[in-house]
N, C-alpha and C positions, 0 to 999 in steps of 0.2 A: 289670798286669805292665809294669814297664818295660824295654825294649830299648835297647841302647846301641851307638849309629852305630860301625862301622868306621871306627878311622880311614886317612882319604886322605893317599894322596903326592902331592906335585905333578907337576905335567906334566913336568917337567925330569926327574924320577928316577923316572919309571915305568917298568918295565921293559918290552924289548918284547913280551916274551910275556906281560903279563898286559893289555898293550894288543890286543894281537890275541887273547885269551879274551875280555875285553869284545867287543870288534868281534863277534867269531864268536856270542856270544850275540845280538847286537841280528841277526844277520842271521838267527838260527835265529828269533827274535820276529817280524821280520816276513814268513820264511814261513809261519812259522805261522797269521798273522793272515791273509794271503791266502788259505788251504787253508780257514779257518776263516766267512769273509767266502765262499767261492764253497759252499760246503756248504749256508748260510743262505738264500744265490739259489736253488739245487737246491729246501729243504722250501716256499720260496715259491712255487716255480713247479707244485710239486706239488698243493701245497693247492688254489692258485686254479684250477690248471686240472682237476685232479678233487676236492674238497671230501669225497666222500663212499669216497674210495680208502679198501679196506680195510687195505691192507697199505704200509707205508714201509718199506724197505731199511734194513739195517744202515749200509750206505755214505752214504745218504741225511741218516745225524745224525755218525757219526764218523767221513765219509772212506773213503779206500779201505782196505781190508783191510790190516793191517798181515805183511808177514812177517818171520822171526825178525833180528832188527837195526835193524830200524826204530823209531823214538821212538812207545812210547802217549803216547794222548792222558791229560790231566790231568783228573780230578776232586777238586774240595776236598770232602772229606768234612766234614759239617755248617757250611759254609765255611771260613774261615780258620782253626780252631781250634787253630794253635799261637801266633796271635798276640790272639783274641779268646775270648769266653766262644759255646759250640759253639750255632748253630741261633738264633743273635741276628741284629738287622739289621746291628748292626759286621761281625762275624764275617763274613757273606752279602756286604754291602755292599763289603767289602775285596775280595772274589773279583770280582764285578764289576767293578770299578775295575781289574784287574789283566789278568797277560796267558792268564789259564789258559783252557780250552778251557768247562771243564763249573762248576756246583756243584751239590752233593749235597748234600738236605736232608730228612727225615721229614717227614710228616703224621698226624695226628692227629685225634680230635673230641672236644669237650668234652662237658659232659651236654647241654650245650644245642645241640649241633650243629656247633658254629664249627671250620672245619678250623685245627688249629694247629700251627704246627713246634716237634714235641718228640721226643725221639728214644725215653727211658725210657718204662715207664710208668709209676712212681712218680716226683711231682715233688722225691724226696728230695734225689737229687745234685745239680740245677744247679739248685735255688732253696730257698728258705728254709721250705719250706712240705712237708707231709708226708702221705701217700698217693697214692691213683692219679688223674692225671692224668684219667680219663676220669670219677671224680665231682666235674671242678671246673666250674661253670659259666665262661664265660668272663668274667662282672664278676670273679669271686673268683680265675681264676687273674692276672690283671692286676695284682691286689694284689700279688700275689708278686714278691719280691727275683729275676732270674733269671743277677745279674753278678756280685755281691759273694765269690760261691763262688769263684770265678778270681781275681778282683783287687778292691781296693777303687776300680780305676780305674773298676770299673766298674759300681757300687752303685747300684742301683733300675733295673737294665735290668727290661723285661721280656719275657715267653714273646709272640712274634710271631704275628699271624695269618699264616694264606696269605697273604690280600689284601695285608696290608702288606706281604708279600714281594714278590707280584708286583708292586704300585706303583713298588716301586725297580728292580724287572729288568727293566720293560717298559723304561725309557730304555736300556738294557746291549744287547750283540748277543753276549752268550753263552745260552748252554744249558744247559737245569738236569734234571735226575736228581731225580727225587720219588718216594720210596719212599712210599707205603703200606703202615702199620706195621697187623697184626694182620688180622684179618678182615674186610672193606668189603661190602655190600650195594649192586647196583645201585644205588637212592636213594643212598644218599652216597657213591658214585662221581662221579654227577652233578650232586652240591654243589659239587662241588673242579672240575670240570669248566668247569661256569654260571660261576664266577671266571675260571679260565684264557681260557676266548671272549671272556669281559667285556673284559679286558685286549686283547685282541688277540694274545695270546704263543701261541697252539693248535701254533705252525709249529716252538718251539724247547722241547719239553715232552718229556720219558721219562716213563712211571712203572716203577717198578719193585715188587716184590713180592716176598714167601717164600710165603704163604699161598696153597692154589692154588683157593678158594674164591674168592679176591679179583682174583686173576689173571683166573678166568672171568667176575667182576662186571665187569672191564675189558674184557675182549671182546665183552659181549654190550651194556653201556652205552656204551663210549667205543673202539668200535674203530679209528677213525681214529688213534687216538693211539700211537705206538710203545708195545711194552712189553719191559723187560728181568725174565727169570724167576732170583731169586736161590736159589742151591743153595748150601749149606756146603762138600758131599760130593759130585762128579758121577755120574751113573747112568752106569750101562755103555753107554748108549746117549743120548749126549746134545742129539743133533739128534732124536729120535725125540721126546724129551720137549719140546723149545724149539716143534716144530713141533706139538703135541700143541694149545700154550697161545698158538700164533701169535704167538711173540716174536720180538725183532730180535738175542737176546744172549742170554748166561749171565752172570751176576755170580757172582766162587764167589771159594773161600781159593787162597790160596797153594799150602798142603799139597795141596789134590786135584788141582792142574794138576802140580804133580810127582812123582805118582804115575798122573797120567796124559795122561801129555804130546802123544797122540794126538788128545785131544778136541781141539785147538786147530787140528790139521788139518783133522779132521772138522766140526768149524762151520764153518770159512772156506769148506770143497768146497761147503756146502750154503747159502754165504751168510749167514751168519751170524757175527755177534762175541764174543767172549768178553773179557770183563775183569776185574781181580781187585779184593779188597780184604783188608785195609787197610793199604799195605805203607809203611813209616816209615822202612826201611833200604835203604843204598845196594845193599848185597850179592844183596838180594831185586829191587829195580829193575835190575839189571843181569841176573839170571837172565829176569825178566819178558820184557825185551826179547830175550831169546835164545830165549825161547819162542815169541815171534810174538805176543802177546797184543794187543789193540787199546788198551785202557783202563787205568790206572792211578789208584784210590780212592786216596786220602794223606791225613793228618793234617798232613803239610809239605810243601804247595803251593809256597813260594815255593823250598824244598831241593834239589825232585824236579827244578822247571824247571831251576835251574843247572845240577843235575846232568847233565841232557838234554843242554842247549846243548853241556857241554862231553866226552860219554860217546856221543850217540849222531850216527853219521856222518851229515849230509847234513840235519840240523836246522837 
């Protein structure tokens, strides 16, 4: 996919309000990076000086509780994927490099165990190659085309390990969202886990989950590690259920935070966060922020940020 640079005016004929929309974005970036920078002190100081805490605060990975007006924080959903092919190193790689808060990405296992970032479970749509995902060994899913789908810029990418993921994020000081896709068993909870320590990243890890069989392999294998519980639909009682599975958040749609616009009160009394997915439009990010929500899932990272800088006050 190619992108084609806006063109620039010169300094002479810039206007002055779109010099101070620049200004006001670079200043909403580096508070961000500051909030963002003292959050990362917080889960260090935490880990070192209790190691074996069971429970990390909401506020602990995304800051203090948002109320309604205030800017969510940013997650790239399977990283960059409006400028990359989804759940690739480009794609990941980009979000790093940038100024967003989070990236979000799947995991997966092959037949032979290897966790890998994929999001489907057939490898139909983003590679060239056809059935499920979880009868590819990992030599054979390697073979696979996993760019060419998107662009020919980007022919013979292929389906990443974790590990290769986390190689590139241990240098990065952002934070990453790792869903655990389908149903996980203790043991291979503790695969994906044995990586993250390896790495040294344990301090800037979520997982998150729909499966509440996998939810419970996370608490009873990796409790130290924050967990966000993903609902489509929210229960009537949505702190009763976050507190059930010992999580830090709610991940849910759109639709069920506006038809129930209480739960966002109801998590926050109870310390807790909620954030949505997967919102693409201005119209829904500006409802988000009116509802108080913490977290903001996107397909356009770099959209949502501008947006921010210049929508939401005191960014």
């Amino acid at each position: 996919m190619t992108t084609t640079p806006a063109s620039t005016a010169s300094a002479s004929t810039t206007p002055v309000g779109t010099a101070l929309s620049r200004s006001h974005r670079f200043e909403h970036r580096i508070r961000r990076a500051f909030v963002a920078s003292a959050t990362t002190v917080g889960l260090v100081l935490i880990f070192v000086l209790n190691p074996d805490a069971a429970l990390v605060y909401a506020t602990n990975m995304f800051g203090a509780l948002r109320t309604p007006g205030e800017p969510a924080f940013i997650a790239a959903h399977r990283g960059d994927r409006a400028s990359f092919p989804e759940n690739t190193l480009p794609a990941l790689g980009a979000v790093l490099d940038s100024d967003f808060d989070f990236v979000e990405t799947d995991i997966q296992l092959t037949a032979d165990g290897v966790p890998v970032l994929f999001h489907d479970e057939t490898v139909d749509r983003t590679t060239n190659g056809t059935g499920l995902l979880v009868d590819y060994t990992l030599e054979q899913l390697k073979t696979l085309d996993a760019g060419s789908w998107y662009s020919r810029d980007f022919v013979y990418l292929q389906v990443p390990t974790l590990d290769e993921f986390l190689a590139i994020f241990t240098s990065s000081k952002k934070k990453a969202m790792l869903e655990l896709k389908g149903v996980w068993t203790e043991e291979q909870v503790r695969v994906v886990t044995e990586l993250i320590y390896a790495r040294g990243v344990q301090n800037r890890v979520i997982f998150e989950a729909f499966d509440y069989a996998t939810l419970t392999s996370l608490q009873n294998a990796a409790p130290v590690f924050p967990r966000v519980l993903i609902q489509r639909y929210l229960p009537a009682d949505p702190v009763a259920l976050a507190t059930r599975f010992g999580v830090i958040a709610i991940l849910t749609s759109y639709n069920s935070v506006k038809k129930q616009p209480d739960a966002v009160t109801q998590l926050h009394e109870a310390g807790l966060g909620i954030v949505l997915y997967t919102l693409n439009k201005k119209g829904k990010w500006s409802d988000a922020l009116t509802l108080g929500v913490d977290g903001i899932i996107t397909d356009k990272p770099s959209l949502l940020d501008d947006w921010l800088a210049d929508n939401a006050p005191g960014t």
